[in-house]
N, C-alpha and C positions, 0 to 999 in steps of 0.2 A: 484423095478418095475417088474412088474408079466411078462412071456413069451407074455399072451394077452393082454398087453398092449404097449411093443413095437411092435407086431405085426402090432398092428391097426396105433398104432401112424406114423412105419415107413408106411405103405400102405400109410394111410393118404396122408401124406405128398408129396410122391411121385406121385400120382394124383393131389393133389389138386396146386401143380407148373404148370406142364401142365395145367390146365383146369384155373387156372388163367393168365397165359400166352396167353392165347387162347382168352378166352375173352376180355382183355387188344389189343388184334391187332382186332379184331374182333369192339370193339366200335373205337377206333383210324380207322380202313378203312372206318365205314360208317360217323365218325364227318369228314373225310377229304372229304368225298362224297358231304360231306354236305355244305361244306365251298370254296370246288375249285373254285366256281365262282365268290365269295365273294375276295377270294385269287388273282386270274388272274383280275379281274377288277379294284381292287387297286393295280396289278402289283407293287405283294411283293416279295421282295427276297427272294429265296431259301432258306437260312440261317436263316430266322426271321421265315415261315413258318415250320422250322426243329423245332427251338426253342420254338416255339409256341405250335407243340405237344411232346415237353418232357418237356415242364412246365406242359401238360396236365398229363401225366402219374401220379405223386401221386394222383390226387384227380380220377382220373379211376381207379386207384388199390383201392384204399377205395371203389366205389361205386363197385367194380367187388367182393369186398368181401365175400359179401354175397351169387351171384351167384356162384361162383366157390365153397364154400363151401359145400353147398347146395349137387351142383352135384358131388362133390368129395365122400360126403358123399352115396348118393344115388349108385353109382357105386362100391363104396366098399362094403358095405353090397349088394349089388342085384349079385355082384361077391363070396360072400361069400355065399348066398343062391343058388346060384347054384351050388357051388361045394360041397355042404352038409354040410359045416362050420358050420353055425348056429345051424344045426339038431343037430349035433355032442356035441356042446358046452350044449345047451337046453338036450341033453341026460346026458350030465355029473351033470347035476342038477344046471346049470349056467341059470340064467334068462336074460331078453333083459336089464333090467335095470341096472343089473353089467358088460353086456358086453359094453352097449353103455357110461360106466362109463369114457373110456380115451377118446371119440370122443365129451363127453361134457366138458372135462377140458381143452384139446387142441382149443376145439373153443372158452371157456372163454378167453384164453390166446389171442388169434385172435383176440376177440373183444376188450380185451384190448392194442394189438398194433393198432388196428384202430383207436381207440380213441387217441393216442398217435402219431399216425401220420398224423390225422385230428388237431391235436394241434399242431405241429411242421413243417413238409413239407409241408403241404397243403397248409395253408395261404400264405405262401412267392411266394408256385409256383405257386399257383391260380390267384394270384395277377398280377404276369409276365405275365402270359399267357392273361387276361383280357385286360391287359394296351396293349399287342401287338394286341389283336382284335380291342379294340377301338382304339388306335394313326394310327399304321401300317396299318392294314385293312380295319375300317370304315370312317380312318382317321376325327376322332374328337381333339378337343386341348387336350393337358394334362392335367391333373387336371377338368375332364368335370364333371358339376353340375348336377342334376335333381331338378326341378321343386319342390314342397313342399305346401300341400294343409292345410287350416286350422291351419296356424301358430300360436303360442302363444308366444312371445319375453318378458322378463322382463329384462327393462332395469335399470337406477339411476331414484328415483320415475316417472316411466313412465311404461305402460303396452303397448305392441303392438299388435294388431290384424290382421290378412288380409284374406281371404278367400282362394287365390292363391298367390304365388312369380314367378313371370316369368324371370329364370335369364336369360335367352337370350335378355331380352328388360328391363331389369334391374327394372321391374315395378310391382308395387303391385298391386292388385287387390281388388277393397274393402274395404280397412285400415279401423281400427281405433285406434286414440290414445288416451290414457287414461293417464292424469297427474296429481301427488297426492303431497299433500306438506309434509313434516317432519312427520305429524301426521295421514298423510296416507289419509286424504281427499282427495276427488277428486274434481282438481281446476279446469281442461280443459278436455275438450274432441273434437276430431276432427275427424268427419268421412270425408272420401271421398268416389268416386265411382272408382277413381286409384291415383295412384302416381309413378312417373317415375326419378331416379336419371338424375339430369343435373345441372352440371356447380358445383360441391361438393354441391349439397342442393338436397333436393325433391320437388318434384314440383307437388303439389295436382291439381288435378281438378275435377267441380262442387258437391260441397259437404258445410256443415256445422259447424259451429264452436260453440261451448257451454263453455260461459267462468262463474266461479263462483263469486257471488256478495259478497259482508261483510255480507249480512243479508241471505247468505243460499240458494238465489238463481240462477238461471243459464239463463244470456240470451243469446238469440241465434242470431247468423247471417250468411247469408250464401254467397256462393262465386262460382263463374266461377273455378278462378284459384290463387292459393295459396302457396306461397313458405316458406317449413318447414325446420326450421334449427332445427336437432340434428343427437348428435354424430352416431349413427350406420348409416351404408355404406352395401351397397348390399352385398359384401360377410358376414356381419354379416347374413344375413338371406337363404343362401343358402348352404348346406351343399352336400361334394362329395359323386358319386354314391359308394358306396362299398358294395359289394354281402358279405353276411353272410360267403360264406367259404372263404373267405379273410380272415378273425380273428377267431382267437381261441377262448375258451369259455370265458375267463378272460376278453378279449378285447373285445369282442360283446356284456358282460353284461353293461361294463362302456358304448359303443357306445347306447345302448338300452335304459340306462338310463338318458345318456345325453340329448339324444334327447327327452324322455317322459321329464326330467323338463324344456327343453328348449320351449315345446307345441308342439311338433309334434306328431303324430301318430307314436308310435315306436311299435306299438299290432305286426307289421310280424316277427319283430328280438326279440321281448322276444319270439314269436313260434319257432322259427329258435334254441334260446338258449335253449330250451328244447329239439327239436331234436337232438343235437349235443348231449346232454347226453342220447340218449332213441335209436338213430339209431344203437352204435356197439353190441346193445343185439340183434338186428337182428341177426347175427353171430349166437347164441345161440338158437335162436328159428328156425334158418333155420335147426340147426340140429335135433333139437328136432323134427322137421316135416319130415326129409329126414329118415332118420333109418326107422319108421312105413310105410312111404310111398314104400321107397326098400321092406319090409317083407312082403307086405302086399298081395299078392298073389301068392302064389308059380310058375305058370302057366306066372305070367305078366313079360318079358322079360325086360331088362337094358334099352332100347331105351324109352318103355312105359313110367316106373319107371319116367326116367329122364323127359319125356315132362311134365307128371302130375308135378312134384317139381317146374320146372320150370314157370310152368302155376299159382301155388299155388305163385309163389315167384315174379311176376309180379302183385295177388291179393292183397300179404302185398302191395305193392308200389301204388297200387291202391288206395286200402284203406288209408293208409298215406298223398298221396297226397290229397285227397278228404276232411280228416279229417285236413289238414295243412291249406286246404281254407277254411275249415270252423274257423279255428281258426283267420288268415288272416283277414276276417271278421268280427270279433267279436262275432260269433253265441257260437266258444264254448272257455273254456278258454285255454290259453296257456298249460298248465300243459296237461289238455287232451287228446288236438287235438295232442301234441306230443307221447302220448303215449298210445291213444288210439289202434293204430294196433299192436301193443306190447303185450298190453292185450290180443287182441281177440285171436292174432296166438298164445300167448303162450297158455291158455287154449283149442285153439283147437290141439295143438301138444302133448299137455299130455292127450288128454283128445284120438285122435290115437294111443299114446304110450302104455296108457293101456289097451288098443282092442288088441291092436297085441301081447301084453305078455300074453295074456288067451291060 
């Protein structure tokens, strides 16, 4: 290892603790800002509120990642241009892209303990901390559902449809059922306008029934109200709320795919599974853009340096969120919307880096 490269590595380092420490109290004072009234109005103990923000700390060390590095970066070099470092080095016939050689390996390294501890701490403590917002603070039951729109249920030759699941009133909205015999014909079909579990049965109302005849065809009669016996039960059709950084990449793929064969909409969590692999190169393109932006005027002082990185480093989040909802939606594909601002910053990081080595 060259003299200039622990040089950089220890600097590194020794900023970039402070300036992650910083912003780590810095997001924990304004989420407590955020939350004390939420806190005091479900008059929660001290103890469960302590708990609740050091369950929060690994996933704020993962998102302050990038920040901190960013400005570690930025302050190193805009310190090293001031005291003629750079002149010095660029006189010995050194160029910016050998100097900034250990401030991209050390961030590689970064991004892949981020990613490693978005796989490992994150889930378990993100999961704590959620349970304690909902049970403790919004006090909801345990195990609380959400809603599920445009179901698709395959059950023993039976297909289910419904438009909405209301699990709080345990009623479907819409249904229809679809019944096929051995050879996969369809023998019945039953729409309604709802159905609401009561007494272990479902209990349709004003809707139609289509039963199939020997000769092929289907007549029809229809009904007020109508009690369907089969095996599935309301929690077959509701599934628990669980946020993306609950689960690791392994877990959200199986969760993502369960639920796309089960018929649900699972389009946000295959985008969510791409992000989780497209987010820790942030780390690396934030430095990639910090180094040009520190050299970039000799004249432009530490403080400056750092708003513009900083300004540049709230446009990636911009951009990603923006490109996340479009994926969300369906406008663009998962694969993209997750690595769309990936893209753009890293081309435009190389594309500053080689402005400022001329």
């Amino acid at each position: 290892m060259s003299v200039l490269t622990r040089y950089l590595v220890r600097e590194f380092f020794k900023l970039f603790i402070i300036c992650q420490v910083v912003f780590i109290a810095i997001y924990l004072m304004i989420d407590f800002t955020g939350g004390i009234d939420d806190f005091i109005k479900a008059q929660t103990p001290r103890g469960v509120v302590i708990s609740y923000f050091l369950y929060k700390i690994p996933a704020i060390t993962v998102q302050m990642l990038p920040v901190a590095t960013l400005t570690t970066i930025i302050i190193t070099f805009s310190l090293m241009k001031r005291n003629n470092e750079i002149m010095v080095l660029r006189a010995c016939g050194t160029n910016i892209w050998k100097i900034a050689q250990p401030v991209f390996f050390t961030a590689l390294f970064l991004s892949i303990a981020m990613f490693l501890l978005s796989e490992t701490f994150v889930p378990y403590t993100s999961s704590q901390a959620n349970r304690i917002w909902r049970v403790d603070v919004k006090k909801e039951k345990a195990g609380h559902f959400q809603g599920q729109r445009s179901i698709w249920y395959k059950g023993d030759n039976v297909i289910y449809w419904m438009r909405q699941f209301d699990n709080q009133k345990q009623t479907m909205i819409e249904p229809a059922f679809y019944f096929f015999d051995d050879a996969f014909h369809l023998i019945r079909r039953v729409d309604a306008r709802s159905a609401t579990w009561k007494d272990r049965m479902w209990e349709l109302k004003d809707g139609i029934i289509q039963n199939r005849d020997t000769d092929g065809t289907y007549d029809l009669s229809r009904f007020q109200l109508f009690e369907l016996e089969i095996p599935e039960r309301p929690k077959d059709f509701i599934r628990e709320e669980i946020e993306p950084e609950e689960m690791g990449y392994h877990q959200l793929k199986r969760f993502a795919e369960r639920l796309r064969a089960e018929g649900y909409d699972a389009t946000r969590y295959f985008v969510d599974l791409h992000i989780k692999i497209a987010f820790p190169f942030v780390i690396l393109i934030m430095a990639l853009i910090g180094i040009p932006v520190a050299l970039w005027k000799k004249e432009m002082g530490t403080p400056v340096a750092v708003s513009i990185g900083i300004s540049l480093c709230f446009a990636y989040l911009l951009v990603l969120g923006l490109s996340r909802t479009l994926g969300f939606a369906g406008i663009l594909p998962p694969v993209l919307s997750a690595w769309l601002a990936n893209s753009l910053f890293l081309f435009f990081g190389i594309y500053l880096l080689i402005n400022v080595n001329r």
